[in-house]
C-alpha positions as CSV (number, residue, x, y, z in Angstrom):
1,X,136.5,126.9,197.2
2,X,138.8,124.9,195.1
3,X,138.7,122.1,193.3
4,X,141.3,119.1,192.9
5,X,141.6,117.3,189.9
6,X,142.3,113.2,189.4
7,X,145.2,112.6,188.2
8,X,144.8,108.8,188.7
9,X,144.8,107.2,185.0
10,X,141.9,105.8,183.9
11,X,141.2,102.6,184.4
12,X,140.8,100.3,181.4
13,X,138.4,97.5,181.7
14,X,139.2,95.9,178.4
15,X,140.0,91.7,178.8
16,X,143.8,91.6,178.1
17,X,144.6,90.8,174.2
18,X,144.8,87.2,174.0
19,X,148.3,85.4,173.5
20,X,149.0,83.3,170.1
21,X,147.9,80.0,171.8
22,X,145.1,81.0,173.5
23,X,143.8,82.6,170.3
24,X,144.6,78.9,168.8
25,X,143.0,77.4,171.7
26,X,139.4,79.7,171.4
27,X,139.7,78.9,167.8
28,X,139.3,75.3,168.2
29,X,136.9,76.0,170.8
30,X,134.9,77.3,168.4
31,X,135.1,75.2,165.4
32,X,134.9,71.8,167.8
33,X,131.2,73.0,169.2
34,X,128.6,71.3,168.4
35,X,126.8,75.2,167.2
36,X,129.4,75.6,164.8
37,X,129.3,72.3,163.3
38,X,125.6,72.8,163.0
39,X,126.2,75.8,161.0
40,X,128.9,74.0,158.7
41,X,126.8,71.1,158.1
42,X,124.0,73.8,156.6
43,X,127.0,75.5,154.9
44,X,127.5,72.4,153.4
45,X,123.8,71.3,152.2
46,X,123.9,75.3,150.9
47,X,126.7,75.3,148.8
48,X,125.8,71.8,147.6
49,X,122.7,73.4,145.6
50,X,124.6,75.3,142.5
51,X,125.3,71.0,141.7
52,X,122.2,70.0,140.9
53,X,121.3,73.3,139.7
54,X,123.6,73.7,137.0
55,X,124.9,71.3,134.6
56,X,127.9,69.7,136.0
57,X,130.6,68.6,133.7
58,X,131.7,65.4,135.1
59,X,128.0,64.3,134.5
60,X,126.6,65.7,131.6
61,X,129.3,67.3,129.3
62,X,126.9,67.9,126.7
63,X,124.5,69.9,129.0
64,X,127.4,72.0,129.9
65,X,128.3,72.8,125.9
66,X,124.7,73.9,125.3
67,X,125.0,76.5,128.0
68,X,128.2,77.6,127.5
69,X,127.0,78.3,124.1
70,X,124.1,79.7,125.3
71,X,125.5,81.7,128.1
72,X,129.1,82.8,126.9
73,X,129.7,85.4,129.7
74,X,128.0,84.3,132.6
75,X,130.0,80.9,131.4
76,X,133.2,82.7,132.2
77,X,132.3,83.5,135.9
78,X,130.7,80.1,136.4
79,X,134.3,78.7,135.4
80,X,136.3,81.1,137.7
81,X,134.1,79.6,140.9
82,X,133.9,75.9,139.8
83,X,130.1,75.5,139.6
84,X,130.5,73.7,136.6
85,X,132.4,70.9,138.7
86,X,130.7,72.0,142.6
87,X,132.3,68.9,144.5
88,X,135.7,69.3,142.9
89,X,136.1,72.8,144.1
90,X,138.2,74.4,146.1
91,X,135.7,76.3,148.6
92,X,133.2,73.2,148.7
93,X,136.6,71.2,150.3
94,X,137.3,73.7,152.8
95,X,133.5,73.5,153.7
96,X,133.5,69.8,153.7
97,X,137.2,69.1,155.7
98,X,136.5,72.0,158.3
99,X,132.9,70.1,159.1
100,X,135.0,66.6,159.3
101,X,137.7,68.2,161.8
102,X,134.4,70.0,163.5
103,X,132.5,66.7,164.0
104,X,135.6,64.9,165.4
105,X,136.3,67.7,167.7
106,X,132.9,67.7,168.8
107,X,132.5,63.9,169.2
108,X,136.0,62.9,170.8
109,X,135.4,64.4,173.4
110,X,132.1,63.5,174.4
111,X,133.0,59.8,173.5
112,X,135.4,60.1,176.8
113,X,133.1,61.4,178.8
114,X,130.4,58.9,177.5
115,X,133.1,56.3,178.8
116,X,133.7,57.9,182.4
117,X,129.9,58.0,182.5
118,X,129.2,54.1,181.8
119,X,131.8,53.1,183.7
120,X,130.9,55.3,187.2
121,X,128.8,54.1,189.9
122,X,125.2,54.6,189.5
123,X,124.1,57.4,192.7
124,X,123.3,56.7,195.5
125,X,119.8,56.8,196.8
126,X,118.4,60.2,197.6
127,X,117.3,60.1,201.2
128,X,114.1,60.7,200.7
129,X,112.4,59.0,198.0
130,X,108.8,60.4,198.2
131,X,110.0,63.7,196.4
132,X,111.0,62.0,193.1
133,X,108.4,61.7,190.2
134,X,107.8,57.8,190.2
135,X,107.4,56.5,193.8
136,X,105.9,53.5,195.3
137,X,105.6,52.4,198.4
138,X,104.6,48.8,200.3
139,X,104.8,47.0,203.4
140,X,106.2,43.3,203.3
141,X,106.7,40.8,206.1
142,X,110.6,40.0,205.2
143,X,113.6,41.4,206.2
144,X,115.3,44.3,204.5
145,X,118.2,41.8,203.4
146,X,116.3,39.6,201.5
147,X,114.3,42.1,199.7
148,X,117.5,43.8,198.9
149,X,118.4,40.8,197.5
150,X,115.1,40.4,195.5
151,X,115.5,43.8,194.7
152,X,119.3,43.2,193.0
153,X,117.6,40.2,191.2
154,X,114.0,42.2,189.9
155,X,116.5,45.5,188.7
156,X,119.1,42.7,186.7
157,X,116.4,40.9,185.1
158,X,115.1,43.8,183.8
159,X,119.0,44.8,182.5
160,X,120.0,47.8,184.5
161,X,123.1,48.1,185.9
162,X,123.3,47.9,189.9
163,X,125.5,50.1,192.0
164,X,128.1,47.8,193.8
165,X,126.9,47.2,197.7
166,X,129.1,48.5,200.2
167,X,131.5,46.3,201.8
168,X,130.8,44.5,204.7
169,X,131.5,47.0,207.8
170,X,131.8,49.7,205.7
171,X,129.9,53.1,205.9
172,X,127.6,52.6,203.1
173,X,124.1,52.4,202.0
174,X,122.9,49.4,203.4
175,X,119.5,50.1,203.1
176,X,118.7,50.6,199.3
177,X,119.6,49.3,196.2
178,X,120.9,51.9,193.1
179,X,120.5,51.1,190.1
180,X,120.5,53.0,186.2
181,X,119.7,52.0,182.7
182,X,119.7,53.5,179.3
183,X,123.2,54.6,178.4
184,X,122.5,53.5,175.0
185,X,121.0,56.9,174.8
186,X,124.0,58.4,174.3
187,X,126.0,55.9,172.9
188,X,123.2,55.9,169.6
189,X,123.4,59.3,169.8
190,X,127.6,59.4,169.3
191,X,127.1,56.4,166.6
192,X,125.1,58.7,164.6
193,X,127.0,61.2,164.7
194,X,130.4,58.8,164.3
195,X,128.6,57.6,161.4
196,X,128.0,61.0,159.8
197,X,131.9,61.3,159.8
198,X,132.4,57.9,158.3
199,X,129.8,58.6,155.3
200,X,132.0,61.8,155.2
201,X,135.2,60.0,154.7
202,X,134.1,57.9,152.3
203,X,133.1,60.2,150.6
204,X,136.2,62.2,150.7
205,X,137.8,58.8,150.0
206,X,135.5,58.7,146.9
207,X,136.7,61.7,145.3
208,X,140.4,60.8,146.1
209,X,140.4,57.9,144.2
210,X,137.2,57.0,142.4
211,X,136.8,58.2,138.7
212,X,134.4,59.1,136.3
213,X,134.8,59.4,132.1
214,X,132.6,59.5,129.5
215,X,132.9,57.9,125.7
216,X,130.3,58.0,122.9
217,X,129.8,55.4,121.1
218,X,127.6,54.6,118.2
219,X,125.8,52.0,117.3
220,X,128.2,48.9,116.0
221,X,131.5,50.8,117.5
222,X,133.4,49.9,120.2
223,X,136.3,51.4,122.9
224,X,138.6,50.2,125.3
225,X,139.2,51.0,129.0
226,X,141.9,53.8,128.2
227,X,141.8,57.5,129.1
228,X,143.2,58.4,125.9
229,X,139.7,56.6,124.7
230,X,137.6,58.9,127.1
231,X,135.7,61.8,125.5
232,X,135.9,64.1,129.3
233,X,137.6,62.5,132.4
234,X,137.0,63.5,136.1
235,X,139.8,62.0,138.8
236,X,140.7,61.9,142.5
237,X,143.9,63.6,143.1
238,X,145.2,59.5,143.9
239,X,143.9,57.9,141.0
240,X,146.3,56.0,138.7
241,X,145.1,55.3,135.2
242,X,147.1,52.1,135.8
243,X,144.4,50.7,137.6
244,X,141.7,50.5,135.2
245,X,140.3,47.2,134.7
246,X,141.6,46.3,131.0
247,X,138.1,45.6,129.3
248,X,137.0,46.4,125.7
249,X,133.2,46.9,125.2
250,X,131.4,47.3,121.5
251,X,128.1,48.5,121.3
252,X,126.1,45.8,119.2
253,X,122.9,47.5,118.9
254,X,120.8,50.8,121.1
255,X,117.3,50.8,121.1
256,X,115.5,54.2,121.7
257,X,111.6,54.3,122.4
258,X,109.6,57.7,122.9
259,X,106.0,57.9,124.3
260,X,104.1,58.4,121.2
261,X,100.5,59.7,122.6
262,X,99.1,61.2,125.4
263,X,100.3,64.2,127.5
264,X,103.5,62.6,127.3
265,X,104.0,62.6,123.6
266,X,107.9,62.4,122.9
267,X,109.7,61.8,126.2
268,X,111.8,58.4,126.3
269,X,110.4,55.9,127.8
270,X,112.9,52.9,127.2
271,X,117.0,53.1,126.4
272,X,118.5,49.6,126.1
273,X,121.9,48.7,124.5
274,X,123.2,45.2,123.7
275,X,127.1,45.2,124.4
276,X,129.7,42.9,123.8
277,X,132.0,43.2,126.4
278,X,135.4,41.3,126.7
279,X,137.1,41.5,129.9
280,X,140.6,41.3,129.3
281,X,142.8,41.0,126.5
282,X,142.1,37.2,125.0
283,X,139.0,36.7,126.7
284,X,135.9,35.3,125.8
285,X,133.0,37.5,125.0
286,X,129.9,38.6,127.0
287,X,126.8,39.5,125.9
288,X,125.2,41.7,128.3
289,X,122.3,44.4,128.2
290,X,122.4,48.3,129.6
291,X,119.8,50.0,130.8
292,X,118.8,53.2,132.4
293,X,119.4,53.0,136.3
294,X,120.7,49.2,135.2
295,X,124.5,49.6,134.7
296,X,126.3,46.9,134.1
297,X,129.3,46.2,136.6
298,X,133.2,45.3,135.9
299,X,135.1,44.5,138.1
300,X,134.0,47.1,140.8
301,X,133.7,49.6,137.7
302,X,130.0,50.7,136.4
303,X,129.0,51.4,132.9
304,X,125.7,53.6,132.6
305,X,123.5,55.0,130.1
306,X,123.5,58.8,130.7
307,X,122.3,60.1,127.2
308,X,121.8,59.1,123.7
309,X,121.7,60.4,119.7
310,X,121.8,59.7,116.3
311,X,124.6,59.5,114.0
312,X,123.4,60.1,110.2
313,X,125.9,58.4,107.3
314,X,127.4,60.1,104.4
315,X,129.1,59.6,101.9
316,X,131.7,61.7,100.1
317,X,133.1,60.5,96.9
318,X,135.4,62.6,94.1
319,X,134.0,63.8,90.8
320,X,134.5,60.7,89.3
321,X,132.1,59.3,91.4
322,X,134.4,56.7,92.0
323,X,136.8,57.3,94.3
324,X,135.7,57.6,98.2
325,X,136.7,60.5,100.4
326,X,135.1,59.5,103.1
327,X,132.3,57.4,104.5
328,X,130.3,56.0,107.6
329,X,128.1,57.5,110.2
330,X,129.2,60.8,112.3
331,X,128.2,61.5,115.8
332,X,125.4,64.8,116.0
333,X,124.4,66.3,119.3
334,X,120.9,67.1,120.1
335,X,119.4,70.7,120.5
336,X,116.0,70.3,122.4
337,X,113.7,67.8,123.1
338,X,112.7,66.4,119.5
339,X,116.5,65.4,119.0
340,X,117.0,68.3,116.6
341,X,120.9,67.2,116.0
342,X,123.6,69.3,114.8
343,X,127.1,68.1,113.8
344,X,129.9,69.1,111.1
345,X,131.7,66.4,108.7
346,X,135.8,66.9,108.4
347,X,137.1,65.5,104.7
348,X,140.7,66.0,104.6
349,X,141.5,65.9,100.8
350,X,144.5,64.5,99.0
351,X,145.4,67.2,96.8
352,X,144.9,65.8,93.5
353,X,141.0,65.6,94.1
354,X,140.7,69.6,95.5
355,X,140.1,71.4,98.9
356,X,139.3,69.7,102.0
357,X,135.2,69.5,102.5
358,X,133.7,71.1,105.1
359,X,129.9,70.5,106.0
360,X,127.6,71.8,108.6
361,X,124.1,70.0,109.0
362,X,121.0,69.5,111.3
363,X,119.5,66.0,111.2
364,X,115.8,66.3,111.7
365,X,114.8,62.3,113.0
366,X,110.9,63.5,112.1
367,X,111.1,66.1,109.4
368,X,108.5,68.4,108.9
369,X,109.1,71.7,106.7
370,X,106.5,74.7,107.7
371,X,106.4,78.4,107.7
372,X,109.3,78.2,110.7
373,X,111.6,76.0,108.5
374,X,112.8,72.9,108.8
375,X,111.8,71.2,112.6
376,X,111.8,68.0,114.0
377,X,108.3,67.0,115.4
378,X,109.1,64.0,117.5
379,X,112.4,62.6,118.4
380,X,111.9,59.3,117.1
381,X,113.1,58.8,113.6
382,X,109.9,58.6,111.7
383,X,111.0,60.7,108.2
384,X,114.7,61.4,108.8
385,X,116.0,64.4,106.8
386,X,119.7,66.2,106.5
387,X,119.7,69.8,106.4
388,X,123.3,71.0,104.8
389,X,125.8,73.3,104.1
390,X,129.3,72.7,102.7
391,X,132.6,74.6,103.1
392,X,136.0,74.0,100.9
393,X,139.4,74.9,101.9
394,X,141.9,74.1,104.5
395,X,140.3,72.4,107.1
396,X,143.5,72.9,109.1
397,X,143.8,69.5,110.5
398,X,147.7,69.1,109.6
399,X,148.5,72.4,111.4
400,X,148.8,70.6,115.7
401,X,146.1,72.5,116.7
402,X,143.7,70.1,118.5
403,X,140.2,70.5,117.3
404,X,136.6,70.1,118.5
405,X,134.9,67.6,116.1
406,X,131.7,69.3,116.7
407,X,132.7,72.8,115.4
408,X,133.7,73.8,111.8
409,X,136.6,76.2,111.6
410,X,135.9,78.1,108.2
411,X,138.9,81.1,108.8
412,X,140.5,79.4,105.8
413,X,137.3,77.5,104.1
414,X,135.1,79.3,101.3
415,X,131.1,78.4,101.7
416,X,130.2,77.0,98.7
417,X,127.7,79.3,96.5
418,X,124.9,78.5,94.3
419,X,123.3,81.2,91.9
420,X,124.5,84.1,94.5
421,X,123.5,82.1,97.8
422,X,125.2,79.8,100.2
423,X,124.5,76.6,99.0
424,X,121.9,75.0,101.0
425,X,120.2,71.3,100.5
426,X,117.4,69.0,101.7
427,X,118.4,65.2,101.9
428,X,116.3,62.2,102.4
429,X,117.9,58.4,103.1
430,X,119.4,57.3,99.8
431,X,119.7,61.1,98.3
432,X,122.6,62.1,96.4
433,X,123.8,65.9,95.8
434,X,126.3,67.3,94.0
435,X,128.8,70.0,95.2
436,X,129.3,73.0,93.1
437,X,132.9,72.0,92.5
438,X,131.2,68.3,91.2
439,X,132.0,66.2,94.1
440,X,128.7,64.1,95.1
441,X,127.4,63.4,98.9
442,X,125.5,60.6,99.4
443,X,122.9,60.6,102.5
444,X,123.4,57.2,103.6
445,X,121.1,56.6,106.9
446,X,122.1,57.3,110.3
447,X,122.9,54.6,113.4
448,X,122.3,55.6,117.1
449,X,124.8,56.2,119.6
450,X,125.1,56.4,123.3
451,X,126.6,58.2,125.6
452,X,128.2,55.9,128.4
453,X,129.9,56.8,131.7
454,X,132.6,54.9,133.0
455,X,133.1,55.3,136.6
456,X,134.3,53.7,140.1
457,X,133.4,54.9,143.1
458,X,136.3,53.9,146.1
459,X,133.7,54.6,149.2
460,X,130.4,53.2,148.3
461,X,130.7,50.2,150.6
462,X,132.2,52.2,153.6
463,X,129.3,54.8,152.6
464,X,126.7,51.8,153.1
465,X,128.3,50.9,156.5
466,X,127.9,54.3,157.5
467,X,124.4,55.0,156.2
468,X,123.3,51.7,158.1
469,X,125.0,52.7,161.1
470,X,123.7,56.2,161.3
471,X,120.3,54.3,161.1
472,X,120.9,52.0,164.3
473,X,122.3,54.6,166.2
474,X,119.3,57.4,164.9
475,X,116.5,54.9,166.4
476,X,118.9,54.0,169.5
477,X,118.9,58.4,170.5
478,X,115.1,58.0,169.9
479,X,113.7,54.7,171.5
480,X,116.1,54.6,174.5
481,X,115.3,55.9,177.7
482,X,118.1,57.2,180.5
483,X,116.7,56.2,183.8
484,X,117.4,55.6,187.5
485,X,115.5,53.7,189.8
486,X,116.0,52.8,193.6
487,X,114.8,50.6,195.9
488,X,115.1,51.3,199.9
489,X,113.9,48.6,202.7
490,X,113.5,49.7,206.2
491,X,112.2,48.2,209.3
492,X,108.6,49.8,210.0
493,X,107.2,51.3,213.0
494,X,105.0,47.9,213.3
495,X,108.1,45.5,212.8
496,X,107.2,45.0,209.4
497,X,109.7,46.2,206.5
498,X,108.7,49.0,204.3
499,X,110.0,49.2,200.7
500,X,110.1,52.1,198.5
501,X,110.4,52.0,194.7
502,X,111.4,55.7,193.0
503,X,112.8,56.2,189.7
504,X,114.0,59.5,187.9
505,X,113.7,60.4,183.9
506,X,115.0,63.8,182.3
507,X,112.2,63.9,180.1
508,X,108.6,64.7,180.7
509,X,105.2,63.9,179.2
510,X,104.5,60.7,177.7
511,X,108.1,59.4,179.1
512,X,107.3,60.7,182.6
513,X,104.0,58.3,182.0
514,X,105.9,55.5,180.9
515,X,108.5,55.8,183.8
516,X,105.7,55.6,186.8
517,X,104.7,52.6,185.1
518,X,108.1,51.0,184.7
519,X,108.3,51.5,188.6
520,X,104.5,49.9,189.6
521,X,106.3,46.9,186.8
522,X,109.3,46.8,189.2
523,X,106.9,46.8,192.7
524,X,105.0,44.2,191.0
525,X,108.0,41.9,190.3
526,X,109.4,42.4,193.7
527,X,105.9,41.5,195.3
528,X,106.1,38.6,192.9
529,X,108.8,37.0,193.9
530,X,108.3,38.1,198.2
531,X,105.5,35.7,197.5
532,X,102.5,38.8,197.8
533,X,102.2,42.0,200.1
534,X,99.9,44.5,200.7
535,X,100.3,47.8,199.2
536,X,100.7,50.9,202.0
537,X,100.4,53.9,199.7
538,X,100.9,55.1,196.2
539,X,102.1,58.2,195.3
């Protein structure tokens, strides 16, 4: 016996590789479905999260400082993704365009077809209307022409749209009336999701060209509409610092109130500052008032409160005690939640009077001095106290190095020393100390200031149309109800004509309910206006 071997090669049943266009053309496939829009639009709400989880820098700089400080090397990692600015990065606008190209590739489409669909025929009656969900039936004494005709004029009061009657001598159905209503169905449906795209360009439209900066300003200070006047700037890639309305604003007074009892005890309960804004150069003055969730409005630009602070005064004068250094209030940020401020005070010296000044404090707005050290208790400023420090030296200011005005560089400065220790002191409003090197600081007070952010946001109005839009067309997909109903007239066996009333829904349950009595409304009207009938069956 011997056996012969196959020879044939095999047979593979592998789907040929797929060309350069139809790989494009399954691509868009892909990404226009409404499945993978889905899954962008959650892609989107997840990588939105990291935002309002950390700080953000275009909305609270100082929040970021603090946990940069705080977090030095998880800092660095933050900064290589963007989380510190979320909706300015990179990944989040590949996210955000490839759901906008998505959505229109998924609507487009089915706005066309909507269009065919509204403008076709309504069917044709099914030939028999007994098997249909909604059916009534009754015998009337006039001909099947006239309650066609009744029929025509019941289904267009009640605003659906009737199928156009055959022509005269035609083949056609002479004997029922089509009719079909609740296309707005669909149509809310595609305005909702039209409007989803429209929130989404104005949003996009937002970040090319809207803008948001921040300035502090204390208390009796002022600043003008210029970015070189900003303190942090964030920008669309469009936005032209040419177009920034040309106002100056000084902050007359800022008022800070804490709760001062209860479970409560320290969290603000009222920010308010008095400005006095002048629109453009050589206008007159406005007086106008800020508050929190209040901004005031110029010119399509907003000004809001976003954070506030003290600012203690000093004093610095020579060892002649005559001669000023340097004077007025300096701006100190807060640590925590009793406005436990730090800050640093730059006195570039002329040489004749020694070495720069250098001095590193924490102003306590409610002093209290326990077996932790020096605290603040509450942030109001109930018994204001300056904890200091003092450096001599270059500061380094002449060198064209830019410089944080919250840090102290001491790699050429000398602390001062006292008895063997760094020299440390305790001031009070009014308290004068003298340096070892017999130059006096005088503790002046301290002023508020207020952080303010400057912004304009391009797509707020077309977001508004949107929102409202999305709204109309949300209750439209919910409310409306696609339906067809029919009406046929035939001649009885007794001479007399028999009409039957059907409709069809796609939904069941409470709409299937709803649509048997929409048909009983539509035998009742017919029966209305045939003057009365009387009813065969009921099904």
């Amino acid at each position: 016996m011997t056996t012969q071997m196959d020879t044939r090669p095999p047979v593979d049943d592998r789907p040929p590789p797929l060309h350069g266009r139809e790989l494009a053309r399954w691509a868009w496939r892909q990404l226009t479905s409404m499945r993978v829009a889905l899954i962008l639009l959650f892609l989107l709400a997840v990588a939105a999260i990291p935002g309002s989880v950390i700080p953000q820098s275009d909305v609270n700089p100082l929040n970021v400082r603090d946990f940069r400080a705080r977090n030095p090397t998880l800092s660095e990692w933050y900064d290589r993704l963007g989380l510190f600015d979320v909706y300015s990065a990179p990944w989040f606008a590949a996210i955000y365009l490839a759901l906008l190209v998505s959505l229109v590739g998924c609507i487009l489409p089915r706005c066309w077809q909507h269009w065919k669909a509204v403008r076709a025929q309504p069917p044709k009656a099914p030939k028999r209307l007994s098997r249909l969900p909604a059916y009534r039936t009754v015998e009337v004494d006039a001909t099947p022409a006239e309650v066609l005709a009744v029929a025509r004029a019941e289904l267009r009061s009640r605003r659906f749209r009737l199928r156009k009657p055959a022509a005269e001598g035609s083949a056609g159905e002479d004997d029922a009336v089509a009719a079909e209503i609740g296309h707005l169905r669909e149509t809310g449906n595609l305005l909702f999701h039209l409007s989803v795209v429209v929130v989404l360009l104005a949003v996009a439209l937002g970040g090319l060209f809207s803008y948001r900066a921040t300035v502090l300003v204390p208390e009796g200070s002022g600043f003008s509409n210029q970015v070189i006047q900003f303190d942090s700037l964030s920008a669309g890639a469009l936005f032209d610092s040419s177009d920034l309305p040309p106002f100056s604003m000084d902050v007359e007074s800022f008022t800070m109130e804490f709760v001062d009892a209860g479970n409560q005890i320290g969290q603000p309960s009222h920010y308010e500052a008095t400005v006095r804004l002048v629109r453009e150069p050589g206008a007159e003055p406005e007086t106008h008032t800020i508050r929190v969730n209040e901004p005031l409005d110029i010119d399509g630009t907003s000004v809001h409160i976003i954070n506030p602070g003290y600012a203690p005064a000093f004093t610095i004068r020579a060892a002649d005690r005559e001669t000023v250094l340097a004077e007025g209030p300096v701006p100190f940020l807060p640590e925590d939640s009793s406005f436990t401020s730090t800050g640093v005070v730059k006195v570039e010296v002329p040489p004749e009077f020694g070495d720069d000044i250098g001095i590193q404090a924490n102003f306590l707005p409610t002093a209290v001095l326990d077996q932790n050290g020096p605290r603040s208790i509450f942030p109001g400023a109930r018994n204001p106290a300056v904890f200091l420090t003092a450096w001599h030296g270059d500061l380094g200011l002449d060198d064209g190095q830019p410089q944080s005005v919250y840090r102290l560089d001491t790699d050429d400065m000398e602390q001062f020393q006292e008895n063997g220790e760094p020299y440390r002191r305790q001031l009070v409003v009014g308290d004068t100390v003298e340096l070892p090197d017999g130059r006096f600081i005088t503790f002046d007070g301290y002023v508020t200031w207020v952080n303010l952010q400057i912004g304009r946001n391009s797509g707020r109005e077309l977001a508004l149309v949107g929102a409202v839009l999305a709204v109309v067309g949300l209750m439209g997909s919910l409310y409306v109800r696609r339906r067809r109903a029919w009406v046929r007239a035939t001649v009885g066996p007794e001479g007399r004509t028999v009409v039957e009333v059907a409709g069809l829904h796609r939904a069941e349950g409470s709409a299937g309910d709803r649509l048997v009595d929409e048909v009983g409304a539509i035998t009742d009207g017919l029966l209305l206006r045939l003057g009365g009938a009387e009813e065969k069956r009921e099904d």
